[in-house]
C-alpha positions in Angstrom: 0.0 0.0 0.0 2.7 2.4 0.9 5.0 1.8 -2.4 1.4 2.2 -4.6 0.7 5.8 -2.7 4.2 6.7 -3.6 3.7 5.5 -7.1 0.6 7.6 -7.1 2.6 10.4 -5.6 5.8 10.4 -7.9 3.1 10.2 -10.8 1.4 13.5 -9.8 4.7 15.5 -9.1 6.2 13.9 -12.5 3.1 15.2 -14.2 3.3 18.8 -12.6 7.0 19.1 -13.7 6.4 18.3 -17.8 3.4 20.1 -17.4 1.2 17.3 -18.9 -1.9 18.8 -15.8 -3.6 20.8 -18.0 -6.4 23.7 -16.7 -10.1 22.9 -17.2 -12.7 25.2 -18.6 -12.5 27.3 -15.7 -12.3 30.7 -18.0 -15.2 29.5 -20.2 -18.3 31.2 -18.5 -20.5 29.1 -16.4 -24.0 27.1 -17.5 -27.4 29.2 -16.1 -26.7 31.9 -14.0 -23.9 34.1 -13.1 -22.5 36.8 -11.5 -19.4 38.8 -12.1 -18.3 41.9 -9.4 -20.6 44.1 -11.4 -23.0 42.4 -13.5 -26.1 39.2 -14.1 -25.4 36.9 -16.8 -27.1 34.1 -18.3 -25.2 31.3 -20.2 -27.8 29.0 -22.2 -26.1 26.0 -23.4 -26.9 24.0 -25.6 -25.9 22.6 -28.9 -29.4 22.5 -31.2 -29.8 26.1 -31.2 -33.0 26.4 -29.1 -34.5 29.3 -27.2 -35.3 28.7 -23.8 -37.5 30.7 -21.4 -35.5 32.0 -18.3 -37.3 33.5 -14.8 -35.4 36.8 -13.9 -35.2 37.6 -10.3 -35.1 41.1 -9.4 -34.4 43.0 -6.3 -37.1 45.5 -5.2 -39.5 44.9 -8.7 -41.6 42.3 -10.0 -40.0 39.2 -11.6 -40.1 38.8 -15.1 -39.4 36.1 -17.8 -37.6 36.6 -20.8 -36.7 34.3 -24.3 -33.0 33.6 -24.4 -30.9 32.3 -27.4 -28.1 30.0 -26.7 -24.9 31.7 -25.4 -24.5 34.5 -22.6 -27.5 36.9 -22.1 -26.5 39.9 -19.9 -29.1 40.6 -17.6 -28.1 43.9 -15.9 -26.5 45.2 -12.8 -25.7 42.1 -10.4 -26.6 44.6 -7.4 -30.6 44.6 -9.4 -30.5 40.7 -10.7 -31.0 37.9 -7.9 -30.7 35.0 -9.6 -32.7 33.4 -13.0 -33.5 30.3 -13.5 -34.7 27.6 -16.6 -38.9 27.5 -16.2 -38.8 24.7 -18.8 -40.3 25.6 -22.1 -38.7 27.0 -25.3 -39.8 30.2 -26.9 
């Protein structure tokens, strides 16, 4: 058990030094809803090409829903958008 974990080990800190670890999509904007310091996003995606319909929450005013294409759909100021979520129908 001991000389597997140091196989293991050796492995990981080979892998670091040739650089074969590679970074995920972690730069690629998120699925659904997000937020960056100043503003709402949301990412539809999909690979057909539909329009989905999204529930906006909004701080102080009455949610709303709204048709979005596939991609990133700015929503507005992160301090006004709550959150929005996929109500399950296309548009």
């Amino acid at each position: 058990m001991v000389t597997r974990v140091l196989g293991v080990t050796a492995f990981a800190f080979a892998s670091l030094a040739t650089g074969t670890v590679t970074a995920g999509p972690a730069a690629a904007d998120p699925c659904g809803f997000y937020e960056t310091s100043s503003d709402a996003y949301y990412n539809h995606c999909t690979s057909d090409g539909s329009r989905v319909v999204i529930q906006v929450r909004v701080a102080l005013a009455p949610d709303y829903e709204r048709c979005v294409a596939p991609g990133t759909t700015w929503l507005g100021s992160a301090d006004k958008i709550q959150g929005a979520h996929y109500v399950g129908r296309t548009c």
